[in-house]
C-alpha distance (Angstrom), angle and dihedral (degrees) to the residues before:
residue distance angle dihedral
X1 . . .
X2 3.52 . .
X3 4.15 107.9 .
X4 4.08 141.8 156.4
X5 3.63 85.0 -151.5
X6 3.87 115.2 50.9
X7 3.74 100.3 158.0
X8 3.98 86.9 62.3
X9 3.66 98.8 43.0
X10 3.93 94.8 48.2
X11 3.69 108.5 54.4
X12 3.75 119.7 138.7
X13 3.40 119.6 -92.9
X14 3.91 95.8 35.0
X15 3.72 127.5 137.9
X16 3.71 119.1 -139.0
X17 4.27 124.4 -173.0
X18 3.43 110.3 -135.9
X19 3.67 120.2 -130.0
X20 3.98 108.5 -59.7
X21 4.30 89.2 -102.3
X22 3.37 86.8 63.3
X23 3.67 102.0 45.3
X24 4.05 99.3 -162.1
X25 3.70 144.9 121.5
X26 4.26 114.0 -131.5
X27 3.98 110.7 -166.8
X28 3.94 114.5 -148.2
X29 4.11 101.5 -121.9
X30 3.96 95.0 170.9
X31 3.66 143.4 -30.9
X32 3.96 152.8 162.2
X33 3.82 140.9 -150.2
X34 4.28 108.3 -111.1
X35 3.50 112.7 176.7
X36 4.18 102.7 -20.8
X37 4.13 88.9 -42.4
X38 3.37 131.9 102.8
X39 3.78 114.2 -124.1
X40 3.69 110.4 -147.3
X41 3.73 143.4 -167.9
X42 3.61 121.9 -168.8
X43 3.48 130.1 -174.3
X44 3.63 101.6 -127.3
X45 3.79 91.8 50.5
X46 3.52 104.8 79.8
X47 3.91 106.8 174.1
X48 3.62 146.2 12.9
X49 4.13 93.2 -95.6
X50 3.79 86.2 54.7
X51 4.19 89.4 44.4
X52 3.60 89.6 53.4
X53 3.84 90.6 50.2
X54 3.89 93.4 61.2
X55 3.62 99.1 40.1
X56 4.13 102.8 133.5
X57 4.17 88.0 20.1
X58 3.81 101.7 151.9
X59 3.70 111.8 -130.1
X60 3.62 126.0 -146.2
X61 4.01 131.5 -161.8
X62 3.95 121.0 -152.3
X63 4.17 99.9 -103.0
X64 4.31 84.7 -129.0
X65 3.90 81.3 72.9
X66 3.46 103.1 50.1
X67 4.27 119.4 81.6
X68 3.62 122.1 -133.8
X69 3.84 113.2 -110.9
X70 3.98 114.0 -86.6
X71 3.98 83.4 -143.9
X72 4.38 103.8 85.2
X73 3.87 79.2 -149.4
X74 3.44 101.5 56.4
X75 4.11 130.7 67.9
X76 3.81 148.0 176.1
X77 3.75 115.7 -96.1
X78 4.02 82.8 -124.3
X79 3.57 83.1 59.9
X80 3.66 98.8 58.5
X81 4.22 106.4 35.4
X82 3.41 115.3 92.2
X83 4.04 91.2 29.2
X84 4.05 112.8 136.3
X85 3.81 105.3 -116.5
X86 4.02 116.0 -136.1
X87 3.69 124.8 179.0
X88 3.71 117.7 -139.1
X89 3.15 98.5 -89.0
X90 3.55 95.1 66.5
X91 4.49 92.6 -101.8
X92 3.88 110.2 145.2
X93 3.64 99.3 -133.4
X94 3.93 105.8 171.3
X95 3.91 137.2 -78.5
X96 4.08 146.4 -76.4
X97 3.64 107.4 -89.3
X98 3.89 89.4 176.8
X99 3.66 150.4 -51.0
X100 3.79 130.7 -88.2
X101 3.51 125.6 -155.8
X102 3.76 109.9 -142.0
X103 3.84 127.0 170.2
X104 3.60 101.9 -111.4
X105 3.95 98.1 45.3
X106 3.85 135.0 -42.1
X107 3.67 124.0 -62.8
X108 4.18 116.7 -135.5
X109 4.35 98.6 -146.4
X110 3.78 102.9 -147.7
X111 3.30 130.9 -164.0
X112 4.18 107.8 -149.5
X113 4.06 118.3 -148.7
X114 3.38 85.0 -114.6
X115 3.87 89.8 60.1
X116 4.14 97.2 -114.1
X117 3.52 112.9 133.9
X118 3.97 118.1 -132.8
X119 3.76 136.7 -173.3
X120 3.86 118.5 -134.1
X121 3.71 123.8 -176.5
X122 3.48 111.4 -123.6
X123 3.80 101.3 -125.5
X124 3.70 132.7 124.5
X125 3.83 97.3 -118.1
X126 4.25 80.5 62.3
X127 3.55 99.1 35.0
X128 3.39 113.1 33.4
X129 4.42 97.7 170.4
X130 3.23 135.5 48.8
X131 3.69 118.3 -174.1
X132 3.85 106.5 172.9
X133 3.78 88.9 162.0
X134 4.02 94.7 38.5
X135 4.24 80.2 49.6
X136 3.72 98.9 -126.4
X137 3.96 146.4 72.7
X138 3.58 131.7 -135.0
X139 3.47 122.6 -123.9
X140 3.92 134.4 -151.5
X141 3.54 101.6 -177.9
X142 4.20 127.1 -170.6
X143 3.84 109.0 -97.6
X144 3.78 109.9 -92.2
X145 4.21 96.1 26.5
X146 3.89 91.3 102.2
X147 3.64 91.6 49.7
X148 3.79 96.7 54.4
């Protein structure tokens, strides 16, 4: 689970979805911070062996659960993929397949129409919009990143 706000998301008693392979529900039963990492016992892990099997297991929280951001400025990824992507100038150039989480800032993943896939820094000075009820952001890309 990748969140900004790990005290909220891990609270005992939750229920997390694994990552669609795996197909299964993991309820928090206890756990404690050690060293920057959450230590956590789950219910359906009963043992070390089975521990070690679901080291890196993605976990997933049902959307209804999770609170929009107080900040106007600030959103979900769930919020953003899916949105239709249109450049200033009102061009439909494709949609948000997801979000990646670089060090220096946030990276928009867009799929073109054309099917190319391109990075776009999530910053104001390159998107200026965003419309999460209208279903799109606007774009105001570097010169030369739509013809790559």
């Amino acid at each position: 689970m990748r969140t900004d706000s790990p005290e909220q998301r891990f609270t005992m008693g939750s229920v997390y979805f694994t990552d669609p392979i795996a197909g299964r529900t993991l309820k928090l039963e206890s756990g404690r911070w050690h060293q920057g990492r959450l230590l956590a016992v789950f219910a359906e892990i009963p043992d070390r062996n089975a521990a070690e099997d679901a080291r890196g297991t993605l976990l997933w929280l049902d959307v209804a659960e999770i609170e929009a951001p107080e900040d106007p400025d600030e959103f979900n990824d769930f919020q953003l993929v899916g949105l239709d992507v249109v450049t200033v100038e009102g061009e439909h150039v494709g949609k948000i397949v997801r979000i990646d989480h670089a060090p220096a800032s946030d990276l928009l993943v867009i799929t073109w129409s054309d099917g190319r896939i391109v990075l776009l820094p999530f910053v104001t000075s390159m998107v200026p919009t965003v419309d999460i009820a209208g279903g799109r952001v606007v774009i105001n890309p570097p010169d030369g990143l739509l013809d790559l």
